[in-house]
C-alpha positions as CSV (number, residue, x, y, z in Angstrom):
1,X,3.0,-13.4,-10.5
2,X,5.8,-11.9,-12.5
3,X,6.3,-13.8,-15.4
4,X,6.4,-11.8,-18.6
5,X,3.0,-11.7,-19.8
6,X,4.1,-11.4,-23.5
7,X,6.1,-15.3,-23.5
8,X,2.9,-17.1,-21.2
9,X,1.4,-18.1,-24.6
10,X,4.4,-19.9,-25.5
11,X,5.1,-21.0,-22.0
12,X,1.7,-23.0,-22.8
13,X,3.2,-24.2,-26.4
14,X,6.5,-25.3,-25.2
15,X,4.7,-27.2,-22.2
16,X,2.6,-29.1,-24.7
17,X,5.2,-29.9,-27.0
18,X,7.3,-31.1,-24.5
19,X,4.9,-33.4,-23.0
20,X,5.4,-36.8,-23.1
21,X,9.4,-36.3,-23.0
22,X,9.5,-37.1,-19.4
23,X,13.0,-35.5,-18.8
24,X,14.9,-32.9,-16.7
25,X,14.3,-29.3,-17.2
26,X,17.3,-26.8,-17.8
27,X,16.9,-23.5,-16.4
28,X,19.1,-20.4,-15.6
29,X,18.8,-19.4,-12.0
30,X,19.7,-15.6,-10.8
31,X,23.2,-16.1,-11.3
32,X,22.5,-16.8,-15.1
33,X,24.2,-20.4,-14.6
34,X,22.4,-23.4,-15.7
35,X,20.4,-25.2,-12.8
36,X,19.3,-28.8,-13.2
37,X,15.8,-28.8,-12.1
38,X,14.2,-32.5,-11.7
39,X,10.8,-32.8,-11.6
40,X,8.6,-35.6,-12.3
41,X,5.0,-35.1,-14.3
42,X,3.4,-35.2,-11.6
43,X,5.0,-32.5,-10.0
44,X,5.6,-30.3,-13.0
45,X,1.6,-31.0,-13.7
46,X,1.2,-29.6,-10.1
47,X,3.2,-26.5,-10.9
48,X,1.1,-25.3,-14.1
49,X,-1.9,-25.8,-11.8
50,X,-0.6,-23.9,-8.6
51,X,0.3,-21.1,-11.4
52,X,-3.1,-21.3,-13.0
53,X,-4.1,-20.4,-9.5
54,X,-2.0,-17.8,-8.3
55,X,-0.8,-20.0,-6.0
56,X,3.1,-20.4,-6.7
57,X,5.3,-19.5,-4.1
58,X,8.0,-16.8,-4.9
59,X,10.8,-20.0,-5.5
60,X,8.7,-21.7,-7.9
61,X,7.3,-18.3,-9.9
62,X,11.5,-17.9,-10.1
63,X,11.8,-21.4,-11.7
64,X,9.0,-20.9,-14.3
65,X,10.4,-17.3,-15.0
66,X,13.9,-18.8,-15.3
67,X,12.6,-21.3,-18.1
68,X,10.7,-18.8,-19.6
69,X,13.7,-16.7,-20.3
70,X,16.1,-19.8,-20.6
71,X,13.7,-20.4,-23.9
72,X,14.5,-16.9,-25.1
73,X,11.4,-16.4,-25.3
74,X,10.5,-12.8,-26.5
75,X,7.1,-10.1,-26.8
76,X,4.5,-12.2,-28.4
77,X,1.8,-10.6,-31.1
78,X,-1.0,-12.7,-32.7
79,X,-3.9,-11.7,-35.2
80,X,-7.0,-14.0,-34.5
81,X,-6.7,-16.2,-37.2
82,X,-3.4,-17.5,-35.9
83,X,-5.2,-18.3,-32.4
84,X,-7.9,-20.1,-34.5
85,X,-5.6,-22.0,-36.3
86,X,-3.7,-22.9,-33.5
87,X,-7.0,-24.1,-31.4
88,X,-7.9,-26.4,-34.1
89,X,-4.3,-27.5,-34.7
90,X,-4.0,-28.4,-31.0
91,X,-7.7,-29.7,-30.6
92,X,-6.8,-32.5,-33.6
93,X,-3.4,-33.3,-32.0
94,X,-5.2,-34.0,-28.9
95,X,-7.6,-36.2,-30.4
96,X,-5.3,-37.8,-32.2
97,X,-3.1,-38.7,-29.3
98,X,-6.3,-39.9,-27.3
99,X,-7.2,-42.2,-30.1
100,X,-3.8,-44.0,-29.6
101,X,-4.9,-44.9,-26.2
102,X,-6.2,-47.8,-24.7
103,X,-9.7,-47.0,-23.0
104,X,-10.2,-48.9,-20.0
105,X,-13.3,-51.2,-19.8
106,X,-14.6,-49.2,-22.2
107,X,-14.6,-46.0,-20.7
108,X,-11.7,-43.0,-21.0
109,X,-9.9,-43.6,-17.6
110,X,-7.5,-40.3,-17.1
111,X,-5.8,-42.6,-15.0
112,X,-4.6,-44.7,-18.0
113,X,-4.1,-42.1,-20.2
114,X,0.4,-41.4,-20.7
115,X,2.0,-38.4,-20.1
116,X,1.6,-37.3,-23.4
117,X,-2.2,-37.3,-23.4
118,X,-2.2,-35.5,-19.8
119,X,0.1,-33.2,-20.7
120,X,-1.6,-31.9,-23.8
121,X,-5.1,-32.0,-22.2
122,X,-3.9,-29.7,-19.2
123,X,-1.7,-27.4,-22.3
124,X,-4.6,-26.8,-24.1
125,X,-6.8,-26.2,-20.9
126,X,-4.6,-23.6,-19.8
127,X,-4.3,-21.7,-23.4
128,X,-8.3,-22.1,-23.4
129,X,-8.1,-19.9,-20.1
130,X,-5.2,-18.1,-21.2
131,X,-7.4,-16.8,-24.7
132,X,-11.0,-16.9,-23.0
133,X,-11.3,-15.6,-18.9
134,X,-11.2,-12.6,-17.5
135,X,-7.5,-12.7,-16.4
136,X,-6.2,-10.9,-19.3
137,X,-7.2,-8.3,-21.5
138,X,-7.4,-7.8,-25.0
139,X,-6.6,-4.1,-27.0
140,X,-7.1,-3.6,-30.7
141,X,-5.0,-1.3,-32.6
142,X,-5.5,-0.3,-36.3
143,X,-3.2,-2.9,-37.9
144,X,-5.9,-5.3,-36.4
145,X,-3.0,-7.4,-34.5
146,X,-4.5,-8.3,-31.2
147,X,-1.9,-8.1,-28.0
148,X,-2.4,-9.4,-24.7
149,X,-1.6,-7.8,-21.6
150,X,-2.1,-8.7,-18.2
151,X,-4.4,-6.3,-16.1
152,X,-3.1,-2.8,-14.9
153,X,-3.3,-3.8,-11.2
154,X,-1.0,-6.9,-11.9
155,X,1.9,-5.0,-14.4
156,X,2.9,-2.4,-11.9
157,X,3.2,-1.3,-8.0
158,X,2.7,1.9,-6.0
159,X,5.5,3.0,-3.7
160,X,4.7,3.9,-0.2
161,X,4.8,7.6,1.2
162,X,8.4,9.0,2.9
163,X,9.5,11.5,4.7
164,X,8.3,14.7,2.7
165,X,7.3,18.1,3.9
166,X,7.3,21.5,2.8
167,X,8.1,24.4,5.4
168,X,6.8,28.2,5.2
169,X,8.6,30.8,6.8
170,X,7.2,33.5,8.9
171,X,8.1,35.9,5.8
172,X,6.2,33.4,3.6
173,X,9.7,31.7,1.8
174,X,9.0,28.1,0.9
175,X,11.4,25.2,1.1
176,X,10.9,21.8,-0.1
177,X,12.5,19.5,2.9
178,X,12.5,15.7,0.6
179,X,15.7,17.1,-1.2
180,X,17.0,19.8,1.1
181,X,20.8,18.9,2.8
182,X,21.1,18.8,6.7
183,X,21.9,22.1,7.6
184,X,20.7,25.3,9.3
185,X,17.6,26.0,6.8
186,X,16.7,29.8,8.5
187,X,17.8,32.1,11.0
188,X,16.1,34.9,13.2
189,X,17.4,36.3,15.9
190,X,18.7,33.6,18.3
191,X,16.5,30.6,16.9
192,X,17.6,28.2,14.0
193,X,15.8,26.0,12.3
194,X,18.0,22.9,11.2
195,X,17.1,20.1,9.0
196,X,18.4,16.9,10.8
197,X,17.7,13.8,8.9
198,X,14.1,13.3,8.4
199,X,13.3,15.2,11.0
200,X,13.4,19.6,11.5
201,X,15.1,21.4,14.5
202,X,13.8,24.3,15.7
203,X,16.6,25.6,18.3
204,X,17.1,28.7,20.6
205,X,20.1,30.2,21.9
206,X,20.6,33.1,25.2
207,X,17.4,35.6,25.7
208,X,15.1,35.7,22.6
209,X,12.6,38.5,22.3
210,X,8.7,37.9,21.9
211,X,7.7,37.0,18.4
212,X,4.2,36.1,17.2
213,X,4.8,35.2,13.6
214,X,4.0,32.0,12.5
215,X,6.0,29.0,10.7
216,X,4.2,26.0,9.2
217,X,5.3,22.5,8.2
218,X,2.9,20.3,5.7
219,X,3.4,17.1,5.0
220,X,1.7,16.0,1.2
221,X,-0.1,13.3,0.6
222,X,2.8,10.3,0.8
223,X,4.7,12.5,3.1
224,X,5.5,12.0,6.7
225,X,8.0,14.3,9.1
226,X,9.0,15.0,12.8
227,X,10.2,18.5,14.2
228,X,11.4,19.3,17.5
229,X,10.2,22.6,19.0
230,X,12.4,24.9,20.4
231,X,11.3,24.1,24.3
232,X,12.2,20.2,22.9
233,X,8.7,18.9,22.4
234,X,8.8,16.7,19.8
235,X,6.0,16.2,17.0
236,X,5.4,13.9,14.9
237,X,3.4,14.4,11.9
238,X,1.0,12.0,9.6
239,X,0.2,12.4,6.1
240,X,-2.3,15.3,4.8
241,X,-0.9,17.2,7.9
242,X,0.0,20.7,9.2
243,X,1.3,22.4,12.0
244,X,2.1,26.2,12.6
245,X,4.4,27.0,15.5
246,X,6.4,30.4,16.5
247,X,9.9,30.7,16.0
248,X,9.9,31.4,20.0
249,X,7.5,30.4,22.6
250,X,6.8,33.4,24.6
251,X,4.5,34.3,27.2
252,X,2.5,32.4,29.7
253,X,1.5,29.7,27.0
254,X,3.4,27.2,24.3
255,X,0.9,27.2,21.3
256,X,0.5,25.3,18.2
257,X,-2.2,25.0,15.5
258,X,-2.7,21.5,14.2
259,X,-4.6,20.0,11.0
260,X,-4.6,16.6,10.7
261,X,-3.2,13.7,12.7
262,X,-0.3,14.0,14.7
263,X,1.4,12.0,17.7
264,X,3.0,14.7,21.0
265,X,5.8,14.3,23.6
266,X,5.9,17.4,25.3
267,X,8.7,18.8,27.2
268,X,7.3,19.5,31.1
269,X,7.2,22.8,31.8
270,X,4.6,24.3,34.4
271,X,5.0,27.5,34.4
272,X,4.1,27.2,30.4
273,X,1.6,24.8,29.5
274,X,1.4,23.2,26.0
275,X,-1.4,23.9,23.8
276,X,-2.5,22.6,20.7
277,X,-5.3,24.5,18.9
278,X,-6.9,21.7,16.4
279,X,-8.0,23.5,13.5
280,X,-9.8,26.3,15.7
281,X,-12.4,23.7,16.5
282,X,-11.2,22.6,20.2
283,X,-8.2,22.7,22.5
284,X,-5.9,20.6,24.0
285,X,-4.0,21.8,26.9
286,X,-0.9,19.8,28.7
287,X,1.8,20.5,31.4
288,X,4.2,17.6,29.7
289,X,2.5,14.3,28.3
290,X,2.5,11.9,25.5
291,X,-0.6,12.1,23.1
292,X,-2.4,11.4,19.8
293,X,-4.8,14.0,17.9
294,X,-6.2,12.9,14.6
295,X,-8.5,15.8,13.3
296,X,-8.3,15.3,9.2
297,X,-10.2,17.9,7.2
298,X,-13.7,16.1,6.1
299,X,-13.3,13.1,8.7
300,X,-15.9,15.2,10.7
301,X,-14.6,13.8,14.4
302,X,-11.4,14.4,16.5
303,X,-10.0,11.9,18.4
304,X,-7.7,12.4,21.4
305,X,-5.5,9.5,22.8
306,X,-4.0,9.6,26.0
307,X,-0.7,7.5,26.1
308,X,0.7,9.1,29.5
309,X,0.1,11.9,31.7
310,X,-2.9,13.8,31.5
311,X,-4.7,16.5,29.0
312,X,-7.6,18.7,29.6
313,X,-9.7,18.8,26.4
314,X,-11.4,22.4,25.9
315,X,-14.6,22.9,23.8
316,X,-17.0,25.6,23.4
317,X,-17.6,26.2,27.7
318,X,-16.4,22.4,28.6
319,X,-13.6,20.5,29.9
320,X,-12.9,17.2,29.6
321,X,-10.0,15.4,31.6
322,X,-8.5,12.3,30.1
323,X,-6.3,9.8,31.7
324,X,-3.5,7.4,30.0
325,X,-5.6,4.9,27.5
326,X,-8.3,6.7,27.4
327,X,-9.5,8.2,23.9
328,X,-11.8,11.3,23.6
329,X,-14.1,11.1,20.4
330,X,-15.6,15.0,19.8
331,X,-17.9,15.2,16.5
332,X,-18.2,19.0,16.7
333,X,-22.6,18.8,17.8
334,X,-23.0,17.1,21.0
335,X,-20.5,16.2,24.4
336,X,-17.1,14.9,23.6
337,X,-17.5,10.8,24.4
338,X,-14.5,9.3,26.6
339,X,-13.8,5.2,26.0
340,X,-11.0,3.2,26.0
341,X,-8.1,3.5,23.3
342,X,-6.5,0.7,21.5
343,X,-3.4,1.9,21.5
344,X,-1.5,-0.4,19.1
345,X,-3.8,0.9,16.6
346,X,-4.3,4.7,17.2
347,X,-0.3,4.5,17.3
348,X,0.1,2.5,14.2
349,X,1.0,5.1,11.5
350,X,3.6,6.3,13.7
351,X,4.9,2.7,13.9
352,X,4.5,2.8,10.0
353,X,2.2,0.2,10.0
354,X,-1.7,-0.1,8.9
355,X,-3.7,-1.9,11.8
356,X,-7.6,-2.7,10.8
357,X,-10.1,-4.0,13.8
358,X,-13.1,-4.5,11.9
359,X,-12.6,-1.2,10.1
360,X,-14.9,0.0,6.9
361,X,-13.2,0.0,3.8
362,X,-14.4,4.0,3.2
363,X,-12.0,4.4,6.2
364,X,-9.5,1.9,5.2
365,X,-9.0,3.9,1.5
366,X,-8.8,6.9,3.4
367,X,-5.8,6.4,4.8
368,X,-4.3,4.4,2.0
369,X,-5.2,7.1,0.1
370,X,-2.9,9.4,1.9
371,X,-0.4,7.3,2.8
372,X,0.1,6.2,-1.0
373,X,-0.6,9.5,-2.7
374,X,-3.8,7.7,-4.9
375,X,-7.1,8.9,-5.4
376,X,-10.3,6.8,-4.6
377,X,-13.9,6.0,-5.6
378,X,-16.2,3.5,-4.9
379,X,-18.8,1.6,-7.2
380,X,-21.8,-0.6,-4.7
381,X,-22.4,0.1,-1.1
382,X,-19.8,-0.5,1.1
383,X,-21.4,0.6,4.3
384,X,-21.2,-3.4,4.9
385,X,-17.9,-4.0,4.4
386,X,-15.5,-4.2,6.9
387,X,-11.8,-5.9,7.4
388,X,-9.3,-7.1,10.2
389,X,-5.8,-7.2,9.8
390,X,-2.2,-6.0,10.0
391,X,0.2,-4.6,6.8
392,X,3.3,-2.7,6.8
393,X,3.4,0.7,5.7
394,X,7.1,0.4,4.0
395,X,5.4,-1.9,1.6
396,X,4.1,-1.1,-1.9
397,X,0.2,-1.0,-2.1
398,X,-0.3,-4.0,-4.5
399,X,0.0,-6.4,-2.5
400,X,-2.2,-4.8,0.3
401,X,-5.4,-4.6,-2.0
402,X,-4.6,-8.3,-3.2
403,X,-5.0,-9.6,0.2
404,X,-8.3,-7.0,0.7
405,X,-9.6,-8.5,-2.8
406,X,-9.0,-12.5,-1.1
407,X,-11.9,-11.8,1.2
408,X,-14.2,-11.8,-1.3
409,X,-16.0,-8.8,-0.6
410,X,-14.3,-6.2,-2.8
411,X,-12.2,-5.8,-6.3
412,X,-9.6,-3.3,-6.8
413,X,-9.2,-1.5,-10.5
414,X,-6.0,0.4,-10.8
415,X,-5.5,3.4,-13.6
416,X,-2.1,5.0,-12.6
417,X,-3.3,6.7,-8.9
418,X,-6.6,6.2,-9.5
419,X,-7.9,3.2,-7.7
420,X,-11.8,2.0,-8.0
421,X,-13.2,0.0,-5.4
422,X,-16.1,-2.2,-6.5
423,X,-18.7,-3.9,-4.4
424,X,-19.1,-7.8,-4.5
């Protein structure tokens, strides 16, 4: 949650010295007015144990945030004497108060026991946790003042990727596309390439003459980017991706080289079919279709997906024919192996979204890895591990790996883009 971590040990102190005054509380909503906030012991009791929990919805982490900063509460430094003197101060008070009570037929009935006495035993439960568990972390410094900070993975997010690309000239000039204006970005001859948006334009104009050289768009780690080829194919391209494309198709053929993952819709033509040469390792030849390649350096398979028309796949001296659904799985040793596609989730990315069927983690961290520009490693075996479920790709990674970590199976550590993925 986002309470300061620096005012929680007061949070604790103000809650047990308010106990027992069974009154309103005065916050300051968003809007810095005061808000009137009624809550009964009971409820507020409730609260303080949903927040214990991680549990609070976002309304009620506001309200506790609010009071927090309605206290003027401010950063918070204690030696460890202090903390032993306050346990003992608040471990007498409680006994003290628990004296005053009335046992019921002879045995401590919680029950019977006032707001006062609740209040103070839940306070001091909750600075007990709040000194001892795991939660939060302690860091000496020379002056020997002890600080308390939450964990790394709770203080701070990571953004996701956006559209980000670099483009190489045929005459190897470099130009960062993130921060570049819309514009024509190069000339040659009778092609332009424009920079449209998020997107690159590769146009042609009248009679162009034949022209093997070679431009190449990558997209970083984080990145994503779409370009539109001069015959009006349209690419779009993943993170950790690459494609190299003439400035002119010419010839009998229209041919691009591909590394990585990237989604086609190819402009018909059948006097020029469309080929895309994945990484020198295999072929894919179209007349004008809509299709998937994913073919990531070190992934060791490449996967075809046919969304509609048809492909012939080419490798070594076969062919393999695919029709709309079907996916073609090639691991580079034996025959390429045809099945059916699950197209909502081989198209995913491109929908910016992340879309697990009982997926491995290893593969899972892959492609948050590139998506969010973080480095991995793991610590157990996680050949085991496996999750189902859906997550937006415009969304920061935090609270992806919090709802990985709720399955009980795995813990995230986080050390700026390093992210270690430990084995339950």
């Amino acid at each position: 949650m986002e309470i300061k971590n620096s005012g929680i040990l007061h949070f604790f102190l103000l809650f047990y010295v308010c106990a027992g005054q069974n009154r309103c509380l005065y916050i300051k909503g968003p809007n810095l007015n005061p808000i009137r906030q009624v809550m009964t012991e009971d409820q507020y009791l409730s609260l303080c144990e949903k927040y214990l929990r991680g549990a609070c919805t976002p309304q009620e982490e506001a309200i506790l945030l609010a009071y927090q900063e309605a206290q003027g509460l401010s950063d918070l430094s204690m030696t460890l004497a202090d903390e032993e003197r306050l346990g003992k101060l608040l471990q007498a008070r409680i006994q003290d108060s628990i004296r005053k009570q009335s046992p019921a037929k002879g045995f401590l009935s919680i029950r019977r026991l006032n707001w006062q006495v609740a209040a103070a035993l839940v306070a001091s439960l909750l600075l007990v946790i709040y000194l001892g568990t795991d939660l939060f972390k302690r860091q000496k410094f020379e002056t020997g003042t002890v600080l308390v900070k939450k964990k790394e993975i709770g203080n701070r997010d990571i953004s996701p990727g956006s559209a980000n690309a670099v483009l190489t000239l045929s005459n190897g000039e470099s130009i960062k596309l993130d921060g570049s204006t819309n514009g024509i970005i190069s000339r040659h001859g009778n092609t332009a390439i424009s920079k449209s948006g998020n997107g690159l334009v590769v146009s042609a104009n009248g009679m162009n003459q034949e022209n093997d050289a070679l431009n190449k768009i990558s997209i970083p780690r984080g990145g994503k980017y779409d370009i539109t080829l001069p015959d009006g194919t349209r690419v779009w391209l993943n993170s950790s991706s690459s494609l190299s494309f003439p400035t002119v198709f010419s010839g009998g053929e229209r041919k691009v080289i591909l590394t990585g993952e990237a989604y086609f819709e190819v402009a018909k033509n059948k006097k020029m079919p469309f080929k895309v040469d994945v990484a020198g390792k295999q072929e894919v030849e179209v007349l004008g279709t809509h299709f998937n390649i994913t073919a990531f350096t070190g992934d060791g398979d490449i996967m075809t997906t046919l969304l509609e028309g048809a492909v012939k796949i080419n490798y070594k001296k076969s062919a393999t024919l695919l029709k709309p659904g079907q996916m073609a799985i090639n691991n580079l040793q034996n025959n390429i192996k045809v099945m059916p596609a699950d197209l909502e989730e081989v198209m995913a990315w491109k929908n910016d979204m992340f879309i697990f069927n009982n997926e491995n983690i290893g593969s899972i961290m892959k492609k948050i890895s590139r998506w969010y520009d973080v480095d991995v490693e793991y610590k157990g075996d996680m050949s085991d591990i496996n999750f189902d479920g859906n997550y937006s790709r415009a969304k920061g990674l935090k609270s992806l790996l919090k709802n990985i970590e709720l399955t009980d199976k795995v813990s995230f550590v986080i050390k700026e883009r390093r992210i270690t993925v430990i084995a339950k």
